[in-house]
C-alpha positions as CSV (number, residue, x, y, z in Angstrom):
1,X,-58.7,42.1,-72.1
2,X,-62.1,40.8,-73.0
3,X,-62.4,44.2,-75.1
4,X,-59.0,44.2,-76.8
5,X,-58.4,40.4,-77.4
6,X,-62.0,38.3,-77.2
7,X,-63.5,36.2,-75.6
8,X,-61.4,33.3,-75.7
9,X,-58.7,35.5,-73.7
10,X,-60.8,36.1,-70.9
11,X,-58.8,34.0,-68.4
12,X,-55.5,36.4,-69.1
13,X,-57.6,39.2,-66.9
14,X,-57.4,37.4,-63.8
15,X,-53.8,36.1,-64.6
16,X,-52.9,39.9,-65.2
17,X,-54.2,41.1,-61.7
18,X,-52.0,38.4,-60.5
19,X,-48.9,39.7,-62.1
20,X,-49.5,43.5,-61.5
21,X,-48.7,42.5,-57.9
22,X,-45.2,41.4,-59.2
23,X,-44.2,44.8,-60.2
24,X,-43.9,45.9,-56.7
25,X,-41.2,43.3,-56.5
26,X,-39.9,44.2,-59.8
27,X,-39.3,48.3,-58.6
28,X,-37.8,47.0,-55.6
29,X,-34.9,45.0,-57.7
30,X,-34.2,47.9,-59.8
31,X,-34.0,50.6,-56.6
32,X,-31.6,47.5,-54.7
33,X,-29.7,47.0,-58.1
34,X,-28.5,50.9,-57.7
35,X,-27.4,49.9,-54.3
36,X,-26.0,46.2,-54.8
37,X,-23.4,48.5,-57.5
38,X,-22.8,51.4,-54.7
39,X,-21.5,48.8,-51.9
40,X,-19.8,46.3,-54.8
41,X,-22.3,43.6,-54.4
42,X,-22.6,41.9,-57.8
43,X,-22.7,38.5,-56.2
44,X,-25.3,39.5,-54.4
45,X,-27.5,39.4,-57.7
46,X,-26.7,36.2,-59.0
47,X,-27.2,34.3,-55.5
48,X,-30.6,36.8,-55.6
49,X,-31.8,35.4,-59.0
50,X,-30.6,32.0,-58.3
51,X,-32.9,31.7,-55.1
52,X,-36.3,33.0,-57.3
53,X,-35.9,30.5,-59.6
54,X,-35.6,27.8,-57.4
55,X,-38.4,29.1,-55.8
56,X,-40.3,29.5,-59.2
57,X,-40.0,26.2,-60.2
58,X,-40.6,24.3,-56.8
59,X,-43.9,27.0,-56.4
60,X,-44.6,26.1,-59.9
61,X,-44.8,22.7,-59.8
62,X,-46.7,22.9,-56.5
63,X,-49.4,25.6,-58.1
64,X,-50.1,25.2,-61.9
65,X,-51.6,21.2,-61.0
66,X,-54.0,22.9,-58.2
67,X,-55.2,26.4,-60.0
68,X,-53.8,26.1,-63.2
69,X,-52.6,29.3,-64.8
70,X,-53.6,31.7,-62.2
71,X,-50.9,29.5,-59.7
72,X,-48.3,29.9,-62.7
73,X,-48.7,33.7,-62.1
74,X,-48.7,33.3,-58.5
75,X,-45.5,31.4,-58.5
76,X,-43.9,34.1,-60.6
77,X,-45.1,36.6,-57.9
78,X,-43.3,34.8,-54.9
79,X,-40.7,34.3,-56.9
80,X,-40.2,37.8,-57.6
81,X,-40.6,38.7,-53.8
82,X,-37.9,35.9,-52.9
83,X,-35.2,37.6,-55.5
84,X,-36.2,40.6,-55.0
85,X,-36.9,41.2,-51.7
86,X,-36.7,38.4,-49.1
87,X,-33.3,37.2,-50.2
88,X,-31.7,40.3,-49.0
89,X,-32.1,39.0,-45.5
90,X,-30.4,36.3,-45.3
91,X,-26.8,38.0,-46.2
92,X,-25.5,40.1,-43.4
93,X,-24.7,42.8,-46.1
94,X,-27.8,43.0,-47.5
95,X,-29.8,43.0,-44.1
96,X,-30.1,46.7,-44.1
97,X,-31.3,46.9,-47.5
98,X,-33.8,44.2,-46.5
99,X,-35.2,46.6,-43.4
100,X,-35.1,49.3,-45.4
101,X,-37.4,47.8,-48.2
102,X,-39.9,46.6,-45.0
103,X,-39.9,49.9,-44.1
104,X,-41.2,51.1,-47.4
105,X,-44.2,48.8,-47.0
106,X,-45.7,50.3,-44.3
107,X,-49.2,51.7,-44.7
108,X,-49.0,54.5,-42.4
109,X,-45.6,55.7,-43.4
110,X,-47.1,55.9,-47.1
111,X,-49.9,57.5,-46.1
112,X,-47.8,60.5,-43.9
113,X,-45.3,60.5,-47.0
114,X,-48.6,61.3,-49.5
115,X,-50.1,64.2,-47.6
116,X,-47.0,65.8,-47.6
């Protein structure tokens, strides 16, 4: 960032390790999005979106007083996991999406599923 953008951008490097996080969150909505359309689950999305933001603002207003713009990218990154991840839970339809995404997170499995 420094290199590209100066100096007085040098706070956006930390904010940007902050946000690359998010993008596990963010693959994880677009593989469930395939699967909300399979098993006709549309209102699954809006009740999913609805929840991050709430969560977004509330870990907003909570964050961005204490660690200024680092907790602004660390709401967005709970957010993202609460839309795009933990939500599922909480609907008995989406349950099994839900243990199938927890699945994907664990280390060992990734690790087997590499070597291969």
């Amino acid at each position: 960032v420094n290199l590209l953008y100066g100096m007085q951008y040098s706070e956006a490097g930390s904010v940007l390790m902050i946000h690359i996080w998010g993008g596990m969150f963010v693959a994880l909505g677009v593989a469930a999005g395939g699967w909300i359309m399979v098993e006709n689950l549309q209102r699954l999305t809006a009740k999913n979106a609805a929840s991050g933001m709430v969560a977004n603002v509330i870990a907003n207003y909570i964050l961005i007083p204490k660690i200024g713009i680092n907790g602004a990218a660390i709401a967005t990154v709970i957010s993202l996991g609460i839309a795009s991840y933990l939500s599922f839970f909480f609907y008995k339809k989406g349950r099994k999406n839900f243990y199938l995404m927890s699945r994907a997170f664990n280390p060992v499995r990734m690790a087997v599923n590499f070597r291969r």
